[in-house]
C-alpha positions as CSV (number, residue, x, y, z in Angstrom):
1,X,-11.3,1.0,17.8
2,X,-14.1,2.8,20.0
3,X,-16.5,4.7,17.8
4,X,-19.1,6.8,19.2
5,X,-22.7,6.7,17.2
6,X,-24.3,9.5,15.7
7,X,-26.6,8.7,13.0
8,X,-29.3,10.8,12.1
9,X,-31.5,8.2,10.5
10,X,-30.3,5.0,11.4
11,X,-30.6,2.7,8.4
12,X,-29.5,-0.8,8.6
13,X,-30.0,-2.1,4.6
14,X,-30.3,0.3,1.8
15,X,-31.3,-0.9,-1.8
16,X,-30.0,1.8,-4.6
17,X,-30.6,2.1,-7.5
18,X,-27.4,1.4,-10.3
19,X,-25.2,4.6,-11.4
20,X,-27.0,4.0,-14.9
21,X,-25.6,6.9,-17.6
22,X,-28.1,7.4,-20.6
23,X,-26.2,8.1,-23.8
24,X,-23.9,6.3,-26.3
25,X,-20.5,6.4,-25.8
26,X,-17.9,5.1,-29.0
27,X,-16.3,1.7,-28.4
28,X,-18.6,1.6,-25.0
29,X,-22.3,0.1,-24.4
30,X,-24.6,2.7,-22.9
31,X,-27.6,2.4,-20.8
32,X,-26.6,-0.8,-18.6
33,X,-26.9,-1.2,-15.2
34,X,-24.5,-0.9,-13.2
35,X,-23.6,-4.5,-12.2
36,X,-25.7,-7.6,-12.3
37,X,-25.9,-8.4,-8.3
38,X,-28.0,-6.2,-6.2
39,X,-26.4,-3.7,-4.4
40,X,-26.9,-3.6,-0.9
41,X,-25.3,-1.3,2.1
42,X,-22.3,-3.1,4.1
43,X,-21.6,-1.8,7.4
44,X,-17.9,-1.6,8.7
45,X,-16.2,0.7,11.0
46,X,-11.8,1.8,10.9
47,X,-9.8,-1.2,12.6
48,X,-13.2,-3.6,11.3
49,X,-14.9,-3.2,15.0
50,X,-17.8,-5.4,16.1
51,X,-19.7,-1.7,16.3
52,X,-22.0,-0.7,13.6
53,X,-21.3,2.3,12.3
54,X,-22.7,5.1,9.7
55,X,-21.5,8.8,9.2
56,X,-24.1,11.5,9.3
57,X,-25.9,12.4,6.8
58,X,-26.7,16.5,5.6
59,X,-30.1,16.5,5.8
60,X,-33.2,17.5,7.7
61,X,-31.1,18.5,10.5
62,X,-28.5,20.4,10.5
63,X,-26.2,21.9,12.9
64,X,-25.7,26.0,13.7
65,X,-22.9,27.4,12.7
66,X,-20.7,29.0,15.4
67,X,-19.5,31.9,13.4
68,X,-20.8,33.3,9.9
69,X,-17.7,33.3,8.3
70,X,-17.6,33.0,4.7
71,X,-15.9,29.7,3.3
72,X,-13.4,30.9,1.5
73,X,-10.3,29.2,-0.9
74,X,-7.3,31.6,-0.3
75,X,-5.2,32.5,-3.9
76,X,-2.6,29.9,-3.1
77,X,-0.6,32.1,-5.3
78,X,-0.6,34.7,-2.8
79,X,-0.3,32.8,0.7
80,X,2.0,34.7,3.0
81,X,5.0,32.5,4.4
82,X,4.6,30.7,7.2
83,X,6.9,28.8,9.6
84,X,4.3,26.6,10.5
85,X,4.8,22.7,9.4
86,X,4.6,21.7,6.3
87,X,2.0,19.3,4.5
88,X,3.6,16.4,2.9
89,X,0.7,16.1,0.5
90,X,0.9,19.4,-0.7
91,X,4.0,21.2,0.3
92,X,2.0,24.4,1.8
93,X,2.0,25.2,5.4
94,X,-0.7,24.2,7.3
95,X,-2.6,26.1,10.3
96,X,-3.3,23.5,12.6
97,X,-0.8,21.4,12.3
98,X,-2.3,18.7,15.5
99,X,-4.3,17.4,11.7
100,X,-1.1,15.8,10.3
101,X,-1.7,13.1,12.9
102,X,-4.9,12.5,11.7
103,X,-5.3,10.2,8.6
104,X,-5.9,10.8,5.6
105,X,-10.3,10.6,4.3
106,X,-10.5,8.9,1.2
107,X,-14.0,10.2,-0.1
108,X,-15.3,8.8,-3.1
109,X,-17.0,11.9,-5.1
110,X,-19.6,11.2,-7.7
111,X,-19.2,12.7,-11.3
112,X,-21.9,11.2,-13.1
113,X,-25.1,11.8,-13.9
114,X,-24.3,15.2,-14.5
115,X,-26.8,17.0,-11.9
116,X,-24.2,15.6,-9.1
117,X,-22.1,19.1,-10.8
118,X,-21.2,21.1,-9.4
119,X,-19.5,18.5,-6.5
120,X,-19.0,20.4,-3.1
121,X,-15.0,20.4,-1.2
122,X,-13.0,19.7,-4.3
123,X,-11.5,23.1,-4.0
124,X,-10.1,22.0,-0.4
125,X,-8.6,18.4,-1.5
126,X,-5.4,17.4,-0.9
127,X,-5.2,15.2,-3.8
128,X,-8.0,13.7,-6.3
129,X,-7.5,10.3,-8.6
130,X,-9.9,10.3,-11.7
131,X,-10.5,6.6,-12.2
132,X,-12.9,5.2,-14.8
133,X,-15.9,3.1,-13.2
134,X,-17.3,1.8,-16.9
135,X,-19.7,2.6,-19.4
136,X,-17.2,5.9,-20.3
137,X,-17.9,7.1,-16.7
138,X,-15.5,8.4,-14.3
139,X,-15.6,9.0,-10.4
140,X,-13.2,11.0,-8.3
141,X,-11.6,9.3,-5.2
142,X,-10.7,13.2,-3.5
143,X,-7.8,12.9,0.0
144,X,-8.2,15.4,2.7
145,X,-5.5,15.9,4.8
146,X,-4.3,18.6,6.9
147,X,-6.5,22.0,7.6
148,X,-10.5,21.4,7.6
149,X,-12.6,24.0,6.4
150,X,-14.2,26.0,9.4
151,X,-16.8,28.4,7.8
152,X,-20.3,28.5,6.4
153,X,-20.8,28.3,2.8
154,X,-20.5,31.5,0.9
155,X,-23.9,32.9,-0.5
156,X,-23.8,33.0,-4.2
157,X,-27.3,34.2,-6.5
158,X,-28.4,31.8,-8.9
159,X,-30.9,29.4,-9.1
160,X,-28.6,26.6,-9.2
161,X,-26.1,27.3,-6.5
162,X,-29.0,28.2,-4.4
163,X,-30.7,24.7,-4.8
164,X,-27.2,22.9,-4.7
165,X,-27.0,23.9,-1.2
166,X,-30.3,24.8,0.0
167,X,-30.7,23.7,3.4
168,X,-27.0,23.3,4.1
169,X,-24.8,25.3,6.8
170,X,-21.8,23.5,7.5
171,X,-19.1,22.8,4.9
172,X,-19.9,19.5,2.7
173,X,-18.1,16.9,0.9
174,X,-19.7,14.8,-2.0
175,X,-22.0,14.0,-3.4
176,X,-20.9,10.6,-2.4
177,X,-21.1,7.5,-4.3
178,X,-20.1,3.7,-4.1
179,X,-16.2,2.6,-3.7
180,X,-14.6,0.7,-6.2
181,X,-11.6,-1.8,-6.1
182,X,-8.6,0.6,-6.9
183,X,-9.7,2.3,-3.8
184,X,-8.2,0.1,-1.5
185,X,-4.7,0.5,-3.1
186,X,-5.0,4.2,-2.5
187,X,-6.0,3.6,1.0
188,X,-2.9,1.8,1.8
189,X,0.0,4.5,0.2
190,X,-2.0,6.9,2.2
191,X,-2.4,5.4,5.3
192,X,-6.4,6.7,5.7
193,X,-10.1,5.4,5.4
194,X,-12.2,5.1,2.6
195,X,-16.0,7.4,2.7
196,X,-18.2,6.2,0.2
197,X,-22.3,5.4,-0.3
198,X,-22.0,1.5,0.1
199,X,-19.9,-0.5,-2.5
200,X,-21.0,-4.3,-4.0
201,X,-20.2,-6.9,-1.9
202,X,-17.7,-7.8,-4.4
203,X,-15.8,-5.1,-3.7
204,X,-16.7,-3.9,0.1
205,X,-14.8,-7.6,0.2
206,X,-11.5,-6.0,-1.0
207,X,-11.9,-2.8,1.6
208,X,-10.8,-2.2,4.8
209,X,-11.1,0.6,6.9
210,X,-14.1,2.3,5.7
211,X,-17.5,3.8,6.7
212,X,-20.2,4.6,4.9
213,X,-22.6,7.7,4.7
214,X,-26.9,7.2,3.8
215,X,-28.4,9.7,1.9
216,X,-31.4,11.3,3.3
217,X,-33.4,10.7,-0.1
218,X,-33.4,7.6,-1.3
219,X,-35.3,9.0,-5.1
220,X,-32.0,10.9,-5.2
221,X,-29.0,9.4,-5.8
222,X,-26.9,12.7,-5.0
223,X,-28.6,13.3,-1.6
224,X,-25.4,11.9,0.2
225,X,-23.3,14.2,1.4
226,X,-20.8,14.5,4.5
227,X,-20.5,17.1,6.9
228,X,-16.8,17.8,7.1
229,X,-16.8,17.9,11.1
230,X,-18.0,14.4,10.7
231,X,-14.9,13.8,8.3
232,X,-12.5,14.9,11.5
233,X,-14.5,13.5,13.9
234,X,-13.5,10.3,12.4
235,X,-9.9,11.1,11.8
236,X,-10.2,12.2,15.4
237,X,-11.3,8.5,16.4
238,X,-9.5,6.6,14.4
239,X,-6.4,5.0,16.0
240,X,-4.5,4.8,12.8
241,X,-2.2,8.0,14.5
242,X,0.1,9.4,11.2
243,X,4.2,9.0,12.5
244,X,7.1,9.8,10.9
245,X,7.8,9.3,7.2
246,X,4.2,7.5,6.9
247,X,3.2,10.2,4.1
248,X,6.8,11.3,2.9
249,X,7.7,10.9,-0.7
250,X,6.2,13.7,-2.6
251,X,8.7,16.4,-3.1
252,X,7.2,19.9,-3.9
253,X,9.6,22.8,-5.4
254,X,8.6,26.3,-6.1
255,X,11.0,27.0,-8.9
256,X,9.9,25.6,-12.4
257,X,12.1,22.7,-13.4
258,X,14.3,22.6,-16.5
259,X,13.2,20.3,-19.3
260,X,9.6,21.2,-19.9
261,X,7.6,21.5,-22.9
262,X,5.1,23.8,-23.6
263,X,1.2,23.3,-22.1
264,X,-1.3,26.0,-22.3
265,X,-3.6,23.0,-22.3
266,X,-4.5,19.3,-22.1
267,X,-7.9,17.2,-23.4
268,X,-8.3,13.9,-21.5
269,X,-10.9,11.7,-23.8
270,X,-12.9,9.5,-21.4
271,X,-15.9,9.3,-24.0
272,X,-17.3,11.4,-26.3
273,X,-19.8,12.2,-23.5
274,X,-16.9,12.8,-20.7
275,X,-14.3,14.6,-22.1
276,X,-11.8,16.9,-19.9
277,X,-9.8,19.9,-20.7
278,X,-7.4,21.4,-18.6
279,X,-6.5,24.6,-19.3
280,X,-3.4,26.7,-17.6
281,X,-4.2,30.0,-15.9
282,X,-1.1,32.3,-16.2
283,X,-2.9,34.9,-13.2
284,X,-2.8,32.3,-10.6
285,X,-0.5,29.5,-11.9
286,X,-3.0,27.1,-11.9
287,X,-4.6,24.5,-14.6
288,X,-8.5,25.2,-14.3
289,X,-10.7,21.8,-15.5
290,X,-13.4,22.0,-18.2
291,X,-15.5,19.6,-18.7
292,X,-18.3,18.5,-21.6
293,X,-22.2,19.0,-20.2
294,X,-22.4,14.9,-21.2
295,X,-23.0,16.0,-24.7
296,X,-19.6,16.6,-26.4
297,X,-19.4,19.5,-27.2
298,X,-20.2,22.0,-24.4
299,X,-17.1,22.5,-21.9
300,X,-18.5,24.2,-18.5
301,X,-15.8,25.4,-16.1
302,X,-15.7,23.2,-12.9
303,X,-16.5,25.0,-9.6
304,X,-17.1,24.2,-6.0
305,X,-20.1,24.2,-5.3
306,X,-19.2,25.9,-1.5
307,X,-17.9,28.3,-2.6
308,X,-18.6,29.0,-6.9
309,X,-14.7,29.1,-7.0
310,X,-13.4,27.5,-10.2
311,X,-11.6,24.0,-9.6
312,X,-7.6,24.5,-9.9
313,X,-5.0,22.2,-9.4
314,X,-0.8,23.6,-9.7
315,X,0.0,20.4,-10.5
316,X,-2.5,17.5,-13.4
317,X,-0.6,14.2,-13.4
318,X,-1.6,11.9,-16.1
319,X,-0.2,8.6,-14.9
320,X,-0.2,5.3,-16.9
321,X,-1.0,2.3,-15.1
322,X,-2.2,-1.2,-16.1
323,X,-6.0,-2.1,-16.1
324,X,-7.8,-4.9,-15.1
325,X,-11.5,-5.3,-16.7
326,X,-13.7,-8.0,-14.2
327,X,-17.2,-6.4,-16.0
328,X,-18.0,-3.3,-17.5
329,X,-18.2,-1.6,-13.9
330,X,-15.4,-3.6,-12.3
331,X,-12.3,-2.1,-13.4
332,X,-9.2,-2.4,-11.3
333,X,-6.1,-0.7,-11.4
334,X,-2.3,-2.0,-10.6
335,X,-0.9,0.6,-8.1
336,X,0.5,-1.2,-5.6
337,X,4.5,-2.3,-5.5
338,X,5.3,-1.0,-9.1
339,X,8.9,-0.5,-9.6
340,X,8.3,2.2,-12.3
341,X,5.1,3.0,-14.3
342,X,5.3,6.6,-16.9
343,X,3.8,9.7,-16.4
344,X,3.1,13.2,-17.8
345,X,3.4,15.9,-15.7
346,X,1.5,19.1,-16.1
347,X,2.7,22.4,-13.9
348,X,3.7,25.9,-14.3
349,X,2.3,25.7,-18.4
350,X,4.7,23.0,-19.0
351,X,4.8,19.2,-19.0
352,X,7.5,17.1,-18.1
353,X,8.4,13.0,-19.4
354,X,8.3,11.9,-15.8
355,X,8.0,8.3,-13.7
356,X,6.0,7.1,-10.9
357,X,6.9,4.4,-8.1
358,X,5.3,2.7,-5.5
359,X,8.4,0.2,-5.0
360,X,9.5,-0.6,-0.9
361,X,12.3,1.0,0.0
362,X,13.9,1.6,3.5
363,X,10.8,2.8,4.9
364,X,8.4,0.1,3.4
365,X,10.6,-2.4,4.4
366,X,11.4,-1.7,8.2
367,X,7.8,-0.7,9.1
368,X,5.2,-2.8,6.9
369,X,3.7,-0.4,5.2
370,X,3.2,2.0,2.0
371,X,3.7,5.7,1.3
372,X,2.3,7.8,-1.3
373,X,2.9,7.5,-5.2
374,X,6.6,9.1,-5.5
375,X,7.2,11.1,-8.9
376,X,11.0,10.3,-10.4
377,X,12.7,11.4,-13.5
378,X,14.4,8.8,-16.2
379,X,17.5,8.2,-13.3
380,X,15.5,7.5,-10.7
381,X,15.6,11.1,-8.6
382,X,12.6,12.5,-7.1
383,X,10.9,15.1,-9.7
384,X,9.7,18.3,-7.6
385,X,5.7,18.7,-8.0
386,X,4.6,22.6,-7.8
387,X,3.3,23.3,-4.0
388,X,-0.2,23.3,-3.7
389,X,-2.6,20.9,-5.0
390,X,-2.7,17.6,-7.4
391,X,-4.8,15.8,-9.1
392,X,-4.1,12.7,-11.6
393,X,-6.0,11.1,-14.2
394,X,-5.7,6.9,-14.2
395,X,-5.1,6.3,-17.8
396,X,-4.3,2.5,-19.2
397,X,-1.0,1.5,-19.6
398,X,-0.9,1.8,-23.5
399,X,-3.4,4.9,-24.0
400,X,-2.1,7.5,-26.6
401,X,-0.8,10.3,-25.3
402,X,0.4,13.6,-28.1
403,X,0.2,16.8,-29.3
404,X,-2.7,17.9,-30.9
405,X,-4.5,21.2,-31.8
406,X,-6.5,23.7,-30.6
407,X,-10.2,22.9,-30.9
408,X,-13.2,22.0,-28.8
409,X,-14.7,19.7,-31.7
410,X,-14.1,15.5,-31.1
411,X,-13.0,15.1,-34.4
412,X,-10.8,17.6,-34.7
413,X,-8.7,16.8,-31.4
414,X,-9.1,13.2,-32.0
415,X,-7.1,12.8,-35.5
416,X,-5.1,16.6,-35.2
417,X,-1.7,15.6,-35.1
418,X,0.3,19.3,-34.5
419,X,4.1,19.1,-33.0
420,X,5.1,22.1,-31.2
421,X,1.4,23.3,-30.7
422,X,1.2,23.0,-26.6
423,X,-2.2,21.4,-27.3
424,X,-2.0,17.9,-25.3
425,X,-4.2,14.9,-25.5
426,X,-4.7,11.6,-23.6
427,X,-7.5,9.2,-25.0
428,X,-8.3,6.9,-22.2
429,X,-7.8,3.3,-24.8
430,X,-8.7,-0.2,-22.4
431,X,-6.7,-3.3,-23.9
432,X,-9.0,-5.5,-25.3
């Protein structure tokens, strides 16, 4: 693949400091490094090319806006119909639809330390995996696909929002952060490349097709972020052209299946200092994530930072898979070529006793490659996801999943045992 260079700041070895999280976390060891080697930039373009290559930073210099359009994130309830074709990863028409034969970018968001929050172009991903990276710390691996965004960021007062994008005027994605093993799997059922900040050379070992993008401060460890017309530039250049079928497999239905139970809400227990709640929005259809401020108790709504829109997702997967534990910060995940692994499906206020395969079929077997994680009920059918946007928590295999009640307190949640309530929990347990 022919890339063309367009680096900023060209930096050819970058020392960073560990993703260290102060705090104690139960059943988890707090305030270790993250990983014993040091931790140095590896360069690689798409298709592994002899070219070095680095994505553009946001920084000192940044390019004029052509218009002064506000970015906006439509009501997905309320999108008129369109004939145009359809995006496999989300069901919704899309307005260019010369960007399905782009592939996928794999961006590997940052969630921790907590003044990475609010992360900016959540609100415009396709699909997000929450993995855990250790130490009760989770990171977001967020897929872009189809329409980019095209305007500048929407003015919002506040000191925060203000500093969050001071300096920025061009749609961002990130902060970004180092990849980790599991990423490669998702790479390959979604046919794309990876964006992260560097990986260990453990695990840049196990990737392929990636680039990485330099911060433009190296005291801050959030100061990466990627332009999103550097995002389809990329996609642009990459020869890795989308056909036919290569991202089929999700199936998306309006109409609320039969069979569901009854979820106003569900609590995801990473630690006591990363807890989740997602809580269902009856005026847009949507579940809305909360999460604790790294202190367990206070639950902030989630927003883009483009745009202060809250974070919502029509469809929250909770999906079970085995673990694999190399070090505290080298967890893998088994995603590949899994005949059927359990799931919990969250949509429309209801969740649903579902499945999840990555198994070859007719596809996988007469071109070589992998499609997306298909969702299948008990027989084996494919189980309709709600049109719009998904995102799925990676939980291990055996972690407790049940009803519990309605409360905000650890404890409480933790032990309350309440059939019938609507009140769902999922405590993310590692086998030891």
């Amino acid at each position: 693949m022919k890339w063309n260079k367009y680096l900023l700041t060209m930096v050819s070895v970058l020392i960073i400091t560990g993703c260290t999280f102060g705090g104690y976390f139960p059943g988890e060891m707090g305030n270790i490094e993250e990983g014993a080697e040091e931790l140095i930039i590896t360069t690689s373009s798409i298709e592994k090319s002899s070219n070095t290559e680095y994505v553009n930073f946001v920084g000192d210099e940044v390019q004029d806006n052509e218009d002064n359009q506000e970015f906006s994130n439509l009501d997905k309830e309320d999108e008129p119909v369109s004939n145009n074709p359809i995006n496999p990863l989300t069901g919704l028409p899309v307005d260019n639809p010369e960007n399905l034969l782009l592939p996928p970018a794999l961006v590997s968001v940052t969630n921790f330390p907590t003044t990475a929050r609010p992360q900016a172009g959540l609100s415009t991903s396709s699909v997000v995996f929450e993995l855990s990276i250790g130490d009760g710390m989770t990171r977001y691996l967020a897929i872009f696909y189809g329409d980019y965004p095209r305007s500048s960021i929407q003015e919002k007062s506040g000191d925060m929002q203000e500093g969050l994008t001071e300096g920025v005027q061009e749609p961002v994605i990130g902060p970004v952060r180092s990849g980790r093993l599991p990423y490669e799997y998702v790479r390959q059922l979604f046919n794309g490349f990876i964006v992260m900040a560097s990986a260990y050379s453990k695990v840049a070992d196990q990737l392929n097709d990636y680039v990485n993008v330099i911060g433009d401060d190296q005291s801050d460890i959030n100061s990466a972020l990627v332009a999103v017309s550097d995002i389809e530039k990329i996609a642009q250049e990459s020869d890795n052209k989308i056909g036919d079928g290569a991202l089929s497999g999700m199936v998306f239905e309006k109409d609320i299946p039969e069979g569901g139970k009854n979820a106003p809400s569900l609590w995801i227990f990473y630690a006591y200092k990363n807890q989740v709640f997602w809580r269902f929005n009856e005026d847009d259809g949507s579940y809305h994530r909360w999460q604790d401020d790294a202190d367990g108790s206070t639950f902030i709504e989630q927003t883009d930072r483009l745009n202060g829109e809250p974070l919502t997702y029509e469809n929250v997967v909770v999906l079970f898979a085995d673990h694999t534990v190399e070090n505290t910060y080298l967890i893998d995940v088994d995603l590949l070529y899994v005949i059927r692994g359990k799931a919990q499906l969250f949509r429309d206020g209801q969740v649903y006793d579902i499945y999840w395969t990555t198994k070859s079929e007719e596809y996988e077997k007469t071109t070589g490659k992998l499609r997306p994680i298909r969702f299948v009920d008990a027989e084996g059918n494919p189980f309709p996801l709600k049109p719009g946007q998904t995102w799925i928590e990676l939980m291990p295999k055996f972690s407790p999943f049940w009803e519990t009640v309605n409360s905000e307190k650890y404890h409480v949640l933790a032990s309350g045992r309440s059939k019938g309530s609507g009140y769902w929990g999922a405590y993310f347990k590692l086998d030891n």
